[in-house]
C-alpha positions in Angstrom: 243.8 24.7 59.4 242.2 27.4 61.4 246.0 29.4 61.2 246.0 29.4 57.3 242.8 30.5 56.9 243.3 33.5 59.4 246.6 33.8 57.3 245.2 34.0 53.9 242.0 36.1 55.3 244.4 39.1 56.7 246.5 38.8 53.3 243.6 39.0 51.1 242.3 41.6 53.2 246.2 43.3 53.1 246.0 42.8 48.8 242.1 44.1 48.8 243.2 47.3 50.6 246.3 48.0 48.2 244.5 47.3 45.2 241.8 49.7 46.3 244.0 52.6 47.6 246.3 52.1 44.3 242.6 52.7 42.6 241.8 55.2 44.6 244.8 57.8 44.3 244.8 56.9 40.4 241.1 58.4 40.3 242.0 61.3 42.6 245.3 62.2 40.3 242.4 62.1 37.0 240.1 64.3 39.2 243.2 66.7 39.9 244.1 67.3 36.3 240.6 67.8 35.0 240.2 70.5 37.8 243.7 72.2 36.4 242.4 71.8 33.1 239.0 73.1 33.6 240.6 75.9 36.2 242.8 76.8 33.3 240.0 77.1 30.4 237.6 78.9 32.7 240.3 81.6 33.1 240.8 81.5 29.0 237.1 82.4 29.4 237.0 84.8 31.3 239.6 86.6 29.2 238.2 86.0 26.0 234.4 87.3 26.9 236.0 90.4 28.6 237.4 90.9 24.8 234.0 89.7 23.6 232.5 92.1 25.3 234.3 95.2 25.6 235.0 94.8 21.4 231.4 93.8 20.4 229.7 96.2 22.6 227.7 99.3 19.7 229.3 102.1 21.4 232.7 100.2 20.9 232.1 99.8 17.4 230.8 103.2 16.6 233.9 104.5 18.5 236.3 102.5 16.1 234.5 103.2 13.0 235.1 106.6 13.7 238.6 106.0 14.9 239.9 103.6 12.0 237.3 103.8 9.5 236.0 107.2 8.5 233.8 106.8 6.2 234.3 103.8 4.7 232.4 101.6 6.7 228.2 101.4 5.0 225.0 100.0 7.0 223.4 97.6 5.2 220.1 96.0 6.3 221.0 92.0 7.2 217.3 91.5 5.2 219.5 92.5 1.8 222.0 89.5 2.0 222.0 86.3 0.3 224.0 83.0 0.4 225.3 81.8 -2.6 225.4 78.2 -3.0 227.3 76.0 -5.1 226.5 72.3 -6.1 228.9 71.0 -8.7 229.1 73.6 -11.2 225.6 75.2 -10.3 225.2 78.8 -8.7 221.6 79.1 -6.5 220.8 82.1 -4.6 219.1 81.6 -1.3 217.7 84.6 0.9 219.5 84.8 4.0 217.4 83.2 7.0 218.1 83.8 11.0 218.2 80.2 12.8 215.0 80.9 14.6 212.7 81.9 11.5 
């Protein structure tokens, strides 16, 4: 009696440690592609705020106005604009707001 249960302890134990290796490498494979993935998008980014950057900055825009624009580009004042809204066949005019006014 004392064999089996030696028998079945060092099996179960044999199973346990499968089962929790098989676990194991499954989790580490999921961590592996969310680092790729996440290695990947921090390097998309990167890119893209360089562009954001360089392309937004006011001497950048000023500089292509001049280039590709002349004089066609106007200043307005943001404070002029409004947002037209429609509700079923309705037009209302709302003054344009910032988020944190």
């Amino acid at each position: 009696m004392k064999k089996i249960s030696i028998i079945f302890l060092i099996l179960f134990l044999i199973l346990f440690t499968a089962l929790i290796k098989n676990s194991t490498k499954r989790i580490n494979d999921e961590i592996f592609s969310a680092e790729e993935n996440i290695r990947s998008l921090k390097k998309d980014f990167e890119t893209i705020k360089l562009e954001h950057d360089y392309l937004s900055s006011a001497d950048k825009l000023l500089e292509f106005q001049r280039l590709y624009f002349d004089d066609e580009l106007v200043q307005k004042n943001i404070q002029n604009f409004k947002i037209i809204l429609e509700n079923n066949d309705n037009l209302k005019i709302k003054k344009f707001s910032f988020i944190n006014e």
